[in-house]
C-alpha positions as CSV (number, residue, x, y, z in Angstrom):
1,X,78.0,113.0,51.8
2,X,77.6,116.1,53.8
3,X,74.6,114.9,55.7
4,X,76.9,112.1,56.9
5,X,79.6,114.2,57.9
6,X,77.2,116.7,59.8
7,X,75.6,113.5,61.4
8,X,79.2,112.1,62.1
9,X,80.5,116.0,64.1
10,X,77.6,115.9,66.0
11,X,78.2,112.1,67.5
12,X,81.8,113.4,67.9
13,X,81.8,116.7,69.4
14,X,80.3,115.4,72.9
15,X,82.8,112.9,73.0
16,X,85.7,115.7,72.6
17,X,83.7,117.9,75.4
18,X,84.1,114.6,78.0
19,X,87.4,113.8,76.9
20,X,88.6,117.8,77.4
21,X,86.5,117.8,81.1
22,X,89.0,118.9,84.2
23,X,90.5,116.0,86.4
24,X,89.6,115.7,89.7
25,X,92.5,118.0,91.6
26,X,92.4,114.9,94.4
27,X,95.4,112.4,92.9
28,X,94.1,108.2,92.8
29,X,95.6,106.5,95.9
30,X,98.1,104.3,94.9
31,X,98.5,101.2,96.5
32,X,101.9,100.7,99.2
33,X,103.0,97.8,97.2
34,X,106.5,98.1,98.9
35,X,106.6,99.0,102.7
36,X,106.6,102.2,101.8
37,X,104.7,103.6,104.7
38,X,106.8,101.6,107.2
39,X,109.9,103.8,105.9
40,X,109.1,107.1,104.9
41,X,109.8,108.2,108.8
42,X,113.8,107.8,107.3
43,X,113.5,110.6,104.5
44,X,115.5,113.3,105.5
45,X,118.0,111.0,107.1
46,X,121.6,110.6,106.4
47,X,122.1,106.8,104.5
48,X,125.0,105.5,106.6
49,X,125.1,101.9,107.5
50,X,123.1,101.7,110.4
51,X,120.3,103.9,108.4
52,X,120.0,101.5,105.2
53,X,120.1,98.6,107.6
54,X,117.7,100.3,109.0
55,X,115.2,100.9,106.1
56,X,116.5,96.9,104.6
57,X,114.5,95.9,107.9
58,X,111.8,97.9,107.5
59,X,111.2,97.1,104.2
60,X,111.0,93.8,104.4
61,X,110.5,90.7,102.4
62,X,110.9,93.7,99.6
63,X,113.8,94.2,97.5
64,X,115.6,98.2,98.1
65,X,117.4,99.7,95.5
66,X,119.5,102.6,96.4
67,X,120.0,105.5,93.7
68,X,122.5,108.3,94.0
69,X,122.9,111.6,92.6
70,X,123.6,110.8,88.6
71,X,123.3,106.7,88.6
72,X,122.2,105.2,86.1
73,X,119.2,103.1,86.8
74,X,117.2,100.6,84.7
75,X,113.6,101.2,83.4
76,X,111.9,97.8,84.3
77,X,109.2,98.5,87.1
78,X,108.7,96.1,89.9
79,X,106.0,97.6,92.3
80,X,107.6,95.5,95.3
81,X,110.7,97.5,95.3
82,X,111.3,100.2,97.1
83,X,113.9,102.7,95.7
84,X,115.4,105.2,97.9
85,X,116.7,108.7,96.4
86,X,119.8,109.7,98.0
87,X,120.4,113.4,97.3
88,X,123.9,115.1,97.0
89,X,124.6,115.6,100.9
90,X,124.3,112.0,101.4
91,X,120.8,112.2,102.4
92,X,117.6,110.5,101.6
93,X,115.5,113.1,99.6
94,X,112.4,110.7,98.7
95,X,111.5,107.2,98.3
96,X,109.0,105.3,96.1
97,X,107.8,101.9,94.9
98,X,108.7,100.6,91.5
């Protein structure tokens, strides 16, 4: 019964070494699913009207979901939506797809 166990470790123990090897420090490319490179010139911009019209343009044919500061969203991801991140002064602080 030891034998197996020994045998068993040793068939285990590289796997754990792979599994424990750093990550590449480069992050995967994610696909732009959403326009999102078509709006990211607007972070940092105030959202009034003409803005979101703006970005609703830009965006397009995706759906925009705008989230200020403490909404409460839902969790379903759709990768063809853009959400935008308004921040407290009324400004867009990020945007990403999902």
């Amino acid at each position: 019964m030891t034998f197996r166990f020994r045998a068993a470790a040793r068939g285990f123990l590289p796997l754990c070494a792979a599994l424990a090897a750093p990550l590449s420090a480069e992050p995967a490319a994610t696909p732009d699913t959403c326009s999102l490179a078509l709006t990211a010139r607007f972070v940092g911009a105030r959202a009034v009207v003409e803005v979101r019209t703006a970005v609703q343009q830009a965006a397009r044919p995706h759906p925009v979901r705008w989230i200020g500061p403490g909404q409460a969203i839902t969790l379903e991801q759709n990768p063809q939506r853009l959400n935008v991140i308004i921040d407290e002064a009324g400004r867009i602080a990020a945007m990403r797809c999902g």
